[in-house]
C-alpha positions in Angstrom: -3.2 16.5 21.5 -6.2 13.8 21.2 -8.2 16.5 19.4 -5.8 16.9 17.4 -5.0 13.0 16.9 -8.7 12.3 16.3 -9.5 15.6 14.2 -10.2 13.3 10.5 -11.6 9.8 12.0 -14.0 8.5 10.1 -16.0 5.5 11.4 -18.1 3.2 8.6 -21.8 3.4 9.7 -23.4 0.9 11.4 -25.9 -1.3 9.2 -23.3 -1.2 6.3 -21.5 -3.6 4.9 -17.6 -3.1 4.6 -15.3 -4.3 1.6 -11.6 -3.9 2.5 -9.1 -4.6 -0.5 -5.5 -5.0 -0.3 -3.1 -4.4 -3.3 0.7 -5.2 -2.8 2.5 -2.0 -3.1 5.0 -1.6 -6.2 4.7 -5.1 -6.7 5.0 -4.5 -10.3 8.4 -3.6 -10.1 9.6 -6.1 -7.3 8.1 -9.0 -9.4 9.9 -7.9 -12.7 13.1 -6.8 -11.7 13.8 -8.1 -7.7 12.2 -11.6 -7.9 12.5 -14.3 -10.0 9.1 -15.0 -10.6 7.1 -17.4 -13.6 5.5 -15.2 -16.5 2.6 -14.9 -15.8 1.7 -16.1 -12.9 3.9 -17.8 -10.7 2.8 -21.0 -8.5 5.0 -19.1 -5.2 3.4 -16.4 -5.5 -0.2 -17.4 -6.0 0.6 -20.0 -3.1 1.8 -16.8 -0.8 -1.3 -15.0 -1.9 -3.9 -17.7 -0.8 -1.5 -17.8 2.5 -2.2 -13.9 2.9 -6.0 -14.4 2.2 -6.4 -17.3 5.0 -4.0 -15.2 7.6 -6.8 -12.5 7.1 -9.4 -14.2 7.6 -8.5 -15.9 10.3 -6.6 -12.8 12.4 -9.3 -12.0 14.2 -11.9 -10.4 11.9 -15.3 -11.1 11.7 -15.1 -12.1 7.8 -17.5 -13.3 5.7 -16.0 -14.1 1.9 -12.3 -13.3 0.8 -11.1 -13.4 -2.4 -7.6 -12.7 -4.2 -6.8 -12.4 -7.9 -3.2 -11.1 -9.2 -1.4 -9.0 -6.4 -4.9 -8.2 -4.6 -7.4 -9.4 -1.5 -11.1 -8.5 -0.9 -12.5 -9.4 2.3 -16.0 -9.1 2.7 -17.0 -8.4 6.5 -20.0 -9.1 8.4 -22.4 -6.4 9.7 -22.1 -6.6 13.0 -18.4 -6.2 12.9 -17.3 -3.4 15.3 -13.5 -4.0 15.7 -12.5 -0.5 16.6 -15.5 1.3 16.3 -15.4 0.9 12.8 -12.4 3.2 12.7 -11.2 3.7 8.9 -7.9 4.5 10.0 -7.7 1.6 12.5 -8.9 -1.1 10.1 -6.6 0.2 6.9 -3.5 0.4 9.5 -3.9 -3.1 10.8 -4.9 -4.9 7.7 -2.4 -3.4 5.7 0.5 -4.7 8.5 -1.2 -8.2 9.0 -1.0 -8.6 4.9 2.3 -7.1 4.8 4.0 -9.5 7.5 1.8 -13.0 6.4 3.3 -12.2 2.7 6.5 -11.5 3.4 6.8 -14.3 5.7 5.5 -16.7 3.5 7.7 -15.5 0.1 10.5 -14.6 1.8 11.1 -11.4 0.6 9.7 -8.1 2.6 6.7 -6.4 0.4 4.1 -4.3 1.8 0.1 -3.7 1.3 -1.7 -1.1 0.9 -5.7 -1.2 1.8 -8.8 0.7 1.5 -12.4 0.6 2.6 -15.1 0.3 0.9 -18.2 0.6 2.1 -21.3 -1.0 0.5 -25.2 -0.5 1.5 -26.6 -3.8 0.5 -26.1 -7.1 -0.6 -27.1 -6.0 -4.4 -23.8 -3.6 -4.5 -21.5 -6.4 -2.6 -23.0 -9.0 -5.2 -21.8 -6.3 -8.1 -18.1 -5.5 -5.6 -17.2 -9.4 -5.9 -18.6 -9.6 -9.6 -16.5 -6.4 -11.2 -13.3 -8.0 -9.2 -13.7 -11.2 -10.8 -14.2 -10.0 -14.2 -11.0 -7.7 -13.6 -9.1 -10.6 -13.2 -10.5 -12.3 -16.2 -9.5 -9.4 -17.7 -6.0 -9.3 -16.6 -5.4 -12.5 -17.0 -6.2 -12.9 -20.8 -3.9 -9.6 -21.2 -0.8 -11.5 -19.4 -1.0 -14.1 -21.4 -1.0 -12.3 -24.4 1.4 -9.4 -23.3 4.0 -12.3 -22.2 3.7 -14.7 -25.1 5.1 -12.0 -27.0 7.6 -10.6 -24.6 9.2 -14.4 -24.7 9.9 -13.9 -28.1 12.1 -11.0 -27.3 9.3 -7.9 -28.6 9.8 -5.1 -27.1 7.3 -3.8 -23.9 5.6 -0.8 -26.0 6.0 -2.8 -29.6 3.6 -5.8 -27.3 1.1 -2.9 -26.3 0.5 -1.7 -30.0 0.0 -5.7 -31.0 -2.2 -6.2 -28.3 -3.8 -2.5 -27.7 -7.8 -2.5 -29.4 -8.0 -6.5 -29.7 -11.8 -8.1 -28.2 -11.5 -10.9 -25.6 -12.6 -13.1 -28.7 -9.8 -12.0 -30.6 -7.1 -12.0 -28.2 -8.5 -15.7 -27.1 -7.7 -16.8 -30.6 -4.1 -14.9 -30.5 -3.7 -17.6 -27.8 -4.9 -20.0 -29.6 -3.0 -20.0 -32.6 -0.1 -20.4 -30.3 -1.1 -23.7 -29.1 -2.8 -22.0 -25.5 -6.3 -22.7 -25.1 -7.6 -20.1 -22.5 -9.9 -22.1 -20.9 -7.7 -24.9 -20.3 -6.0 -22.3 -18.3 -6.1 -23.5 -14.3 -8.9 -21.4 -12.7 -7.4 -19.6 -9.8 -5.2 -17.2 -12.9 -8.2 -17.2 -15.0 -10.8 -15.9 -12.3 -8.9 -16.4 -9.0 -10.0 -17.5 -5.8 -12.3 -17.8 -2.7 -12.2 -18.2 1.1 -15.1 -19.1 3.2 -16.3 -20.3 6.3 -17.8 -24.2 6.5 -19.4 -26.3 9.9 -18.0 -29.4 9.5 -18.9 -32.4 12.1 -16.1 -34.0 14.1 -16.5 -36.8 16.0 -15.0 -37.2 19.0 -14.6 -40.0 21.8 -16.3 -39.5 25.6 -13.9 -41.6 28.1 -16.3 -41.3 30.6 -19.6 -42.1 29.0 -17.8 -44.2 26.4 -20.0 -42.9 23.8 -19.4 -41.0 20.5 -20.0 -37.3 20.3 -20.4 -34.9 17.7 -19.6 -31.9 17.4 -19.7 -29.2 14.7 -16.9 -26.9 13.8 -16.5 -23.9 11.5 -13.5 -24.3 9.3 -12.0 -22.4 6.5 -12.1 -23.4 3.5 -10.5 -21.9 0.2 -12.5 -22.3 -3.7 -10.3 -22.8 -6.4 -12.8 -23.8 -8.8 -15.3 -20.2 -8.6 -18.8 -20.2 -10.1 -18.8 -17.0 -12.8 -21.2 -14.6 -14.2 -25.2 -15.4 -12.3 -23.8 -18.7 -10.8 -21.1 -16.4 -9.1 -23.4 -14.2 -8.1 -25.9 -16.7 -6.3 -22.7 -18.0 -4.9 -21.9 -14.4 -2.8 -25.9 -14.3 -2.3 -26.2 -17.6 -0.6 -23.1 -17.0 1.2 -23.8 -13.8 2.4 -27.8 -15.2 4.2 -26.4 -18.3 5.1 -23.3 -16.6 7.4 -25.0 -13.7 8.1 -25.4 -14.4 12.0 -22.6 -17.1 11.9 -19.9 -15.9 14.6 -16.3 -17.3 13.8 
């Protein structure tokens, strides 16, 4: 029966770097019809998101970077992480449950994740991973906006997509606009969402036998709501990436 149990594991090779992203399942539906969510974005849910992200990265992975835009999480891991042998099946199965629970726990309401690997060669491709996410949710963003300025005024779902369908990012910007929303004004985490990472911070601490002041460094999370974009974001994974790649958690 073990043959037959362990007949289609895959393991991600050693030396590669592994991407896992998490997507709430059907959360289109739930958030439209079964919860009574904000349009578009809605502070409980973003809030329950970044909850999700830090409950990953702190759940006993060796994490790098995580970062969560709309209903989804990418966690970038280090290369020497070897939780299950690298098991694909192992890694989906666990993740997807930690992110299920943490989300669920935090909203309220029971929703469920699903996850995938993605496995990266080099720093170059996790550089262009963390890039294309962040421009997805740029791109998503503008669209809600637009899609649910209209919606408000009682137009119909398909009538929204034939306004909206073939417009540029310039022109759907000034759509916006010339209902009294400036994009950019927009807070950050709907416009380009979020990041998690690992800082040392210094803590002193008190010696009752010496007497004397020590200090002692720490490595803390810390979650980026204000994200770097385009090069600047890029650098931003780079140095990230050297800087933690031999940091242990």
């Amino acid at each position: 029966m073990r043959r037959f149990e362990q007949s289609i594991d895959r393991t991600i090779l050693e030396g590669t770097y592994i991407v896992a992203r998490l997507d709430g399942h059907g959360f289109s539906r739930l958030t439209e019809k079964e919860w009574s969510l904000e349009k578009p974005f809605d502070i409980r849910f973003h809030e329950a998101m970044t909850a999700t992200l830090k409950h990953l990265m702190l759940c006993g992975f060796h994490t790098m970077y995580g970062y969560t835009q709309s209903d989804e999480i990418s966690l970038l891991f280090h290369l020497d992480e070897d939780r299950f042998g690298r098991k694909e099946r192992k890694l989906i199965s666990i993740l997807s449950a930690e992110a299920s629970v943490a989300f669920s726990t935090h909203i309220g309401h029971m929703a469920v994740f699903d996850c995938r690997l993605v496995p990266l060669p080099n720093i170059d491709y996790v550089i262009d991973y963390f890039r294309w996410r962040q421009e997805d949710s740029h791109r998503n963003s503008l669209n809600a906006h637009c899609y649910w300025l209209f919606r408000k005024e009682g137009i119909s779902a398909s009538n929204v997509q034939k306004r909206i369908a073939g417009l540029s990012i310039e022109e759907r910007n000034e759509l916006l606009f010339s209902h009294g929303i400036n994009y950019n004004d927009l807070p950050m985490w709907q416009r380009r969402g979020i990041g998690a990472y690992f800082i040392d911070k210094e803590k002193v601490g008190y010696n009752p036998v010496t007497k004397a002041q020590n200090v002692c460094v720490r490595r803390s999370l810390f979650v980026e709501n204000e994200l770097p974009i385009g090069e600047e974001y890029a650098d931003f994974i780079q140095s990230l990436i050297k800087k933690n790649s031999h940091a242990r958690q």
